[in-house]
C-alpha positions as CSV (number, residue, x, y, z in Angstrom):
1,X,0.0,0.0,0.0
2,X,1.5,3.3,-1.1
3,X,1.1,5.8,1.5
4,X,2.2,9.2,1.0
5,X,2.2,12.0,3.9
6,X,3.5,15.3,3.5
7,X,5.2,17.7,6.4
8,X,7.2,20.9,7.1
9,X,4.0,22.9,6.1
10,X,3.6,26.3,8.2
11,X,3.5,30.1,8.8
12,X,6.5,32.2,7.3
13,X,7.3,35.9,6.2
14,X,8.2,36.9,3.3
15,X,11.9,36.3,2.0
16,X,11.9,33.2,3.9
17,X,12.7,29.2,3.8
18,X,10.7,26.3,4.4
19,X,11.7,22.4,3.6
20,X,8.6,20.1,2.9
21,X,9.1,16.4,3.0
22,X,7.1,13.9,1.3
23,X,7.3,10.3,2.9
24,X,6.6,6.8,1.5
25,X,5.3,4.0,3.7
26,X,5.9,1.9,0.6
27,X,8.7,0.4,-0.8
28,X,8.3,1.3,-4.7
29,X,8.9,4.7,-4.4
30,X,12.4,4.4,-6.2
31,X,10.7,3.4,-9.7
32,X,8.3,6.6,-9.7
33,X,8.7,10.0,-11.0
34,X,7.8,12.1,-8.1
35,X,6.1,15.7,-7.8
36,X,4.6,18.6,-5.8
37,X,2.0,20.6,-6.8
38,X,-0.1,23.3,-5.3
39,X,-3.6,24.8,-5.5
40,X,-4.1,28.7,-3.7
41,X,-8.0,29.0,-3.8
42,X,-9.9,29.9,-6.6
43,X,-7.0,27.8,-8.6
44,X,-6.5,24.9,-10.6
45,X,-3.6,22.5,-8.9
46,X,-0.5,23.5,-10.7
47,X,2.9,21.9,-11.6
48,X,5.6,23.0,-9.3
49,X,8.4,20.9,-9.3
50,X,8.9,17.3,-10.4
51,X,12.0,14.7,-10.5
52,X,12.4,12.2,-12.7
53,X,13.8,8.3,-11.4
54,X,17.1,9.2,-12.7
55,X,16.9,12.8,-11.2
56,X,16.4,14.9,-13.8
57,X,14.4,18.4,-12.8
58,X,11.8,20.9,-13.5
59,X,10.3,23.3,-12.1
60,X,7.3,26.2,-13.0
61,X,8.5,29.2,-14.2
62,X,7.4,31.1,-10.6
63,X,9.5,29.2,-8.3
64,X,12.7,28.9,-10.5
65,X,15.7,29.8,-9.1
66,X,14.1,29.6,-5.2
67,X,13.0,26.1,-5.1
68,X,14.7,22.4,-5.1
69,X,12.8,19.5,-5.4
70,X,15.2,16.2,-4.4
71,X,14.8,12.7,-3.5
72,X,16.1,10.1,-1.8
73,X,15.2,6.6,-3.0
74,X,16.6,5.2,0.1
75,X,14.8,6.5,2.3
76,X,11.7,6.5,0.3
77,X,11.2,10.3,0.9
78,X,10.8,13.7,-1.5
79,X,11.8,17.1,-0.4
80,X,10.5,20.6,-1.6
81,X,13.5,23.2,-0.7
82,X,11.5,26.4,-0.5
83,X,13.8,29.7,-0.4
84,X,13.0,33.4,-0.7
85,X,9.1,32.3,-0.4
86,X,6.7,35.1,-1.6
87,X,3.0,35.7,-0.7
88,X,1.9,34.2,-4.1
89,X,3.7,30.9,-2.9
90,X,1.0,30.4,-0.4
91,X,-1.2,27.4,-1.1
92,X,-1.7,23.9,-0.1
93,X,1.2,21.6,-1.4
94,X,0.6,18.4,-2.5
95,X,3.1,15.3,-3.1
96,X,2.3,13.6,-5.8
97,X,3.7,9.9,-7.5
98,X,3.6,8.8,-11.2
99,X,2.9,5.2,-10.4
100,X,3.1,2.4,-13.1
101,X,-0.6,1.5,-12.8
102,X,-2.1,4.8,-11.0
103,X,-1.2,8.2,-9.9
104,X,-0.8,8.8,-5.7
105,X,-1.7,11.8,-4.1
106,X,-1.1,13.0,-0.6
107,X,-3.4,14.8,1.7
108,X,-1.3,18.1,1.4
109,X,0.2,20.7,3.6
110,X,-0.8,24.3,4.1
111,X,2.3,27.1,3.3
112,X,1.1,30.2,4.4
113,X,3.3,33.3,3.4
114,X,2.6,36.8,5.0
115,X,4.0,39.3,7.5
């Protein structure tokens, strides 16, 4: 069962840094292409960062330059490396896997961006 739980969510000012962490309580997360995404409301879920098996990047045009998206297979966890973070960046972030027979989504995790 492929289980996936986001965490590091939370409250910062602008011009700061947060590090979100996707975990697997599975064991196939190796194989997958991973992803975050994030919806503000009144938005469609967007595309922020993905990496590929082989750890290949990309990332939306808004976040490049101030965001990392990493993985280690090892430890069957995903991070979201979130510097200089605006007040557009705040949303609920979701971590999502490109399975082989379906697509997994987590539960997401509320950044919040103000002063």
């Amino acid at each position: 069962q492929v289980q996936l739980v986001e965490s590091g969510g939370g409250l910062v000012q602008p011009g700061g840094s947060l590090r979100l962490s996707c975990a697997d309580s599975g064991n196939i997360f190796s194989i997958f292409p991973m992803a975050w995404y994030r919806q503000a409301p009144g938005q469609t879920r967007e595309l922020v960062a993905r990496i590929s098996t082989g750890g290949s990047t990309n990332y939306a045009d808004s976040v490049k330059g101030r965001f990392t998206i990493s993985r280690d297979n090892a430890k069957n966890t995903v991070y979201l490396q979130m510097n200089d973070l605006k007040p557009e960046d705040t949303a609920v972030y979701y971590c999502f896997a490109e399975g082989r027979l379906r697509d997994y989504w987590g539960r997401g995790t509320q950044v919040t961006v103000s002063s």
